[in-house]
N, C-alpha and C positions, 0 to 999 in steps of 0.2 A: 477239891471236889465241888459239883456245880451246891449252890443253896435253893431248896423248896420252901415254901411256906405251906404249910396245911392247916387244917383247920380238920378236927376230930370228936366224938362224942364217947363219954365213960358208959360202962352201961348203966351207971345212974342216970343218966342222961346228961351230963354237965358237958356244957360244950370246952375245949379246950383248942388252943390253936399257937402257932410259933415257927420256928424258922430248922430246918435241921439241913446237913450236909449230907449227902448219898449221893450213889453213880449213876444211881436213875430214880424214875419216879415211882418203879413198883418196888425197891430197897428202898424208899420213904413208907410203901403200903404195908411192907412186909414188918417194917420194924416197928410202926403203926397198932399193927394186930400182936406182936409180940405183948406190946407192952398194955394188950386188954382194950386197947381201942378202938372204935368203931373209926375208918379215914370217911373223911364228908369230900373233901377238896387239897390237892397235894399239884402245885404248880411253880416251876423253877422260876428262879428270881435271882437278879444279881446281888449283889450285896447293896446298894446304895437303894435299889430298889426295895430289896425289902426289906430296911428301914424306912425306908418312905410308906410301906404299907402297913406294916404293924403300928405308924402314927395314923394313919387312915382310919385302923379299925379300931385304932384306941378313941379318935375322936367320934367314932361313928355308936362308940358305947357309951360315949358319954352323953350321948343327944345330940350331937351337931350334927347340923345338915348339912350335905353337900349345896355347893351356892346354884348348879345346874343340877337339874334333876326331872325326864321326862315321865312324864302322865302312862305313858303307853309301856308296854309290856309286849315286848317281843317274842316270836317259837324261839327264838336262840338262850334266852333267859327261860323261857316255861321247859327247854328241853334239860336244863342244868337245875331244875328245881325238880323233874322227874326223877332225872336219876338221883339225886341226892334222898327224895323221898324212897323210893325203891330201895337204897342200902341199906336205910334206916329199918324199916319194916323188913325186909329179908335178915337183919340181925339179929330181930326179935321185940323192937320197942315197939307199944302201943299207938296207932296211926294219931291219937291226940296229942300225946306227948311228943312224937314225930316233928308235926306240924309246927310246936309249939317252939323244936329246936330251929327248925328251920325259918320261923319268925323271927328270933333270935341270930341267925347267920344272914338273914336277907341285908344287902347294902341297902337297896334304895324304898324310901318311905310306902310310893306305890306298891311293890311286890310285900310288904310287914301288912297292909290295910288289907289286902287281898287273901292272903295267908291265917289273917286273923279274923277275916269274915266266915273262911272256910271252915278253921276252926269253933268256931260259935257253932255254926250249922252241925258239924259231928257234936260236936258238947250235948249240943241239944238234942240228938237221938237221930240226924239224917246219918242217912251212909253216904261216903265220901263223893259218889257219882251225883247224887241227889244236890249234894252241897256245890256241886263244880255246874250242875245245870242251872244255878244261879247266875252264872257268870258266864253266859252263854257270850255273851264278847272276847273275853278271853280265851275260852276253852269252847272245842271246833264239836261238833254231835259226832266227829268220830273219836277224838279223845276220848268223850265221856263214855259213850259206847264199850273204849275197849277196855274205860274202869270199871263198867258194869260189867263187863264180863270177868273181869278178873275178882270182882266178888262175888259173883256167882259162882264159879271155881273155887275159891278158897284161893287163891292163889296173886293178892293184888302185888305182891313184891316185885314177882317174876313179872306178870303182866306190864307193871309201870317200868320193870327195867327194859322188856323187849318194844314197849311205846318210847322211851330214851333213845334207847338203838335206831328207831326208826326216825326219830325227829332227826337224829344227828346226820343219818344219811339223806334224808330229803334235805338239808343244810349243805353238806358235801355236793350236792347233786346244784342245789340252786349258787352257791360258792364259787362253782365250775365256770356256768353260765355266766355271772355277775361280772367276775375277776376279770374272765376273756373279753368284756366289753370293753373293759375301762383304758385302756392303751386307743383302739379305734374311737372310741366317744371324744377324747383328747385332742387325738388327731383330728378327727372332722370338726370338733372347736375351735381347734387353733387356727384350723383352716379358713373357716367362715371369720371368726375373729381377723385374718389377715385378707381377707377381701373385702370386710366391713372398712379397713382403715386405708386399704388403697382406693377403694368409693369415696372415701367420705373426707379423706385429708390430701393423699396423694392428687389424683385425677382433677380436682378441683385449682390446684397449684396452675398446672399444667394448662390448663384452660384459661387462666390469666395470663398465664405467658404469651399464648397464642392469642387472644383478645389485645393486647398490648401491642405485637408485633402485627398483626393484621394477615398472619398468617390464614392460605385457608385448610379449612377440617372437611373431610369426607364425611358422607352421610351416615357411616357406621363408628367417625368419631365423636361427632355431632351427636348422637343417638347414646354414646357413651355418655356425654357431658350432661344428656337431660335425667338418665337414670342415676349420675351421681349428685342432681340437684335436688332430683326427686326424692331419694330418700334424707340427703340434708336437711330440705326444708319439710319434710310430711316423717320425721323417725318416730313421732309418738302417735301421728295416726296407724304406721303400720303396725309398732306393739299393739296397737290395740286392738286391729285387726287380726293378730297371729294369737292374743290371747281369748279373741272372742272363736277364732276356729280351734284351739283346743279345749275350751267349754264347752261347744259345741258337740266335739267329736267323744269328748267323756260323758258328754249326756247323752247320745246315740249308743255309748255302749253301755248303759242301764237299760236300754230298751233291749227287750228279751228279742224282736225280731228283727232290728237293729244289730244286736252283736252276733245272733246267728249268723248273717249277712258276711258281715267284719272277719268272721272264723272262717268263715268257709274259703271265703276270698283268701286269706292269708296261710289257709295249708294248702292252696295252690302256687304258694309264690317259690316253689324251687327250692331251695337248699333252707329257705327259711319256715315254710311248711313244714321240710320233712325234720328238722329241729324243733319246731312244733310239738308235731304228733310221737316225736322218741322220748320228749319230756313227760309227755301227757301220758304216754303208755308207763315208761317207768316208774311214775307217782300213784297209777293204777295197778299194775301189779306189784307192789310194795308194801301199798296200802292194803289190798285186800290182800294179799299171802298173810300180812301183819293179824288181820280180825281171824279169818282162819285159825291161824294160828293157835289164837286164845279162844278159841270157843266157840265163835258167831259163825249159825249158819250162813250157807254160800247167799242163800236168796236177801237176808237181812241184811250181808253186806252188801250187795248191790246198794240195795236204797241208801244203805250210810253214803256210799262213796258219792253215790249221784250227788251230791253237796259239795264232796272237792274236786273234783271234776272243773277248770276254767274253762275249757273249749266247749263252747254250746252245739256242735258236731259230736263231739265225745258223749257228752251228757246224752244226747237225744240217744243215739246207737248205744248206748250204755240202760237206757230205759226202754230199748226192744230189745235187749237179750234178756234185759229180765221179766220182762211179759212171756218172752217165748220159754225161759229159763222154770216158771211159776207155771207155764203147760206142759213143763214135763220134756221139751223137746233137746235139755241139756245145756250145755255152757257154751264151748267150743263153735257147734256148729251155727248158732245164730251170730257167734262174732263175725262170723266168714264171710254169712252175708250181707253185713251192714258195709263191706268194704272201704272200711274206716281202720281198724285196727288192722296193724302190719300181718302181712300173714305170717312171718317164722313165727311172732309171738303165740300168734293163733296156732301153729302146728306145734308147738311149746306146752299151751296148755292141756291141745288135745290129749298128749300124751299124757300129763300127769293126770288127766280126769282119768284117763283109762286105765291107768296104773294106782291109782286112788293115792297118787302125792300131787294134786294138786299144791297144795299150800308151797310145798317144796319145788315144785316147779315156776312157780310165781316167782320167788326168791331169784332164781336162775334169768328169767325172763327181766327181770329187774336191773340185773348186773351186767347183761347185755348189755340195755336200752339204757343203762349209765355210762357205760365206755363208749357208748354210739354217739350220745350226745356229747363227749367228749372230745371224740374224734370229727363231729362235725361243726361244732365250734372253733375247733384249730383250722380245717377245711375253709369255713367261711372268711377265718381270718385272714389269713393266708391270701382270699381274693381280695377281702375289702381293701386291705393294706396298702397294696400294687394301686388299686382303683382311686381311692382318696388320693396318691400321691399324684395320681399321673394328672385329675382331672386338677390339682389346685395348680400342678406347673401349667396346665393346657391354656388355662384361666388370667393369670398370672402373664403366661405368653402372648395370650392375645390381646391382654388393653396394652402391655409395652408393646404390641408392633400398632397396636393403634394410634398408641403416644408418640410415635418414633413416627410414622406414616408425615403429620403436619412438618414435624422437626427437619428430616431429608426433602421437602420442598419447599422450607426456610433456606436451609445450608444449595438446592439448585439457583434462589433467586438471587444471593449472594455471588456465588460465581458466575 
């Protein structure tokens, strides 16, 4: 049977952790709560691995630090400290004591400093939203948001677990994106990487041989020979040129009417626009189905999201439905006319405003606009793939017949 390692809490709160044998990972959960435990973390390991982790965590209890260890604090780690908090508090321990286990279970130094700043802040009489607004770097005004609501409610367990749920699918959804790049990004690297070295080492051979021979070059091989001397002798003017037009172009998109510009233009560009706007829309209704959800009026969540919101398109149309939305004129119908948001979504929400499940409808509109962008990521791939191959052969084909052009009026002059 496969090996887990877990890591669990008594309801004393003593943390405990080890390795067991089960057929899955909810027969590790089950047999977890048998035996009175709270499960924090239960993930398979093979055997050599997880002896290699339990010296991990033995060294990591004794104070030794990892030799690498970055500063930053990623949503992938803030969504695994939610839910772990969430279990904690839905089993009944105190949110200080909570904190204080979970200080205790943190691997890396930054996320124990953070944990225990938080801590201090509740010790000392803030409630936990109040303490996270400290940390306004780390934690986004909609997190905190949806922990003030969830004490508001009485309900912070459930709340942090359905804000879990949600990090982890905005994770799946960005995951999706990420993964399907990484084969084409390869591919056009390796590409440019093999026309960098037929410029720069090839072509230049080839021009000595013909200098030597006294063959002559046409003016398009001519014209070859100068652009691969060009970048021989000028390669650190041009890095420096290609790293001052990417300074450039991230500083135009700090500029508020600068990236409007950049937005607008890029959810025109075809298949990659409307990939765009399916992301935008799904992180929009996810997000606010999610506030909904716990508490927060509709018009409130407007203004949260206008923060996560990246497309300054989305944003502005997302800031006249809610002008129109605060006179009263309803949700639905000012979406329609910003002709920004997709309309099924738009005929999506009408329905549940009218049916009073919005929230519920959000969710749905969500899981759409997740399998969309799924589907047209596979779509785009599918062209680029074809596209990149064809252009590096096309490429590739035309300096060899340009090569070969002097070579066959060597081999006429000979015979």
């Amino acid at each position: 049977m496969p090996l887990f390692q877990y890591k669990a809490v008594s309801p004393a709160g003593e943390v405990q952790e080890g390795v067991l044998d089960a057929i899955s990972r909810d027969g590790v959960l089950a047999h977890l709560k048998t035996l009175g435990l709270i499960p924090i973390r239960a993930a398979e390991v093979g055997a050599q691995t997880a002896t290699t982790a339990a010296a991990i965590s033995a060294g990591a209890s004794s104070g030794t630090k990892p030799v690498f260890s970055s500063r930053h604090i990623g949503q992938d780690e803030l969504a695994v400290i939610t839910r772990e908090l969430a279990t904690l508090l839905k089993a009944g321990l105190p949110l200080d004591r909570s904190l204080e286990i979970l200080i205790n279970l943190a691997e890396r130094e930054r996320m124990r400093e953070l944990l225990s700043a938080i801590r201090n802040e509740v010790r000392g009489g803030s409630s936990l939203s109040k303490a996270l607004d400290v940390h306004r770097a780390v934690f986004s005004r909609f997190y905190i948001n949806m922990v003030k609501a969830g004490e508001a409610g009485g309900a912070l367990g459930g709340v942090l677990l359905r804000l879990s749920d949600y990090m982890e699918r905005a994770k799946e959804l960005r995951d999706t994106v990420v993964s399907s790049l990484i084969y084409p990004a390869i591919l056009l690297g390796g590409a440019l990487i093999s026309i960098l070295l037929i410029l720069l080492i090839v072509v230049p051979q080839f021009k000595q041989i013909f200098l030597q021979s006294g063959a002559a070059v046409s003016t398009a091989t001519a014209a070859l020979f100068a652009v691969s001397l060009f970048l021989r002798d000028n390669w650190q003017v041009i890095i420096a040129v290609v790293l001052a037009a990417v300074w450039l172009v991230s500083r135009s998109f700090q500029q508020p009417a600068s990236k409007a510009r950049w937005d607008r233009r890029m959810l025109g560009w075809g298949i990659v626009g409307r990939l765009i706007g399916r992301i935008e829309m799904a992180r929009f209704a996810r997000s606010l189905a999610t506030l909904l959800e716990n508490g927060v009026p509709l018009l409130s969540s407007m203004f949260i999201l206008k923060e996560t919101i990246n497309n300054a398109v989305f944003r502005n149309a997302l800031e006249f439905v809610a002008r129109e939305l605060k006179e009263g004129r309803g949700f639905a119908k000012p979406m329609l006319e910003t002709n920004v948001f997709p309309k099924l979504a738009v005929q999506m929400i009408s329905v549940g405003e009218e049916t009073g499940k919005l929230g519920e409808m959000l969710y749905q509109v969500a899981d759409v606009y997740d399998r969309e962008v799924a589907t047209l990521v596979k779509r785009a791939l599918a062209l680029m793939q074809p596209i990149l191959i064809i252009f590096l052969a096309l490429f590739i084909a035309g300096i060899m017949f340009l090569l070969l052009d002097p070579m066959l009026g060597m081999m006429d002059i000979k015979f």
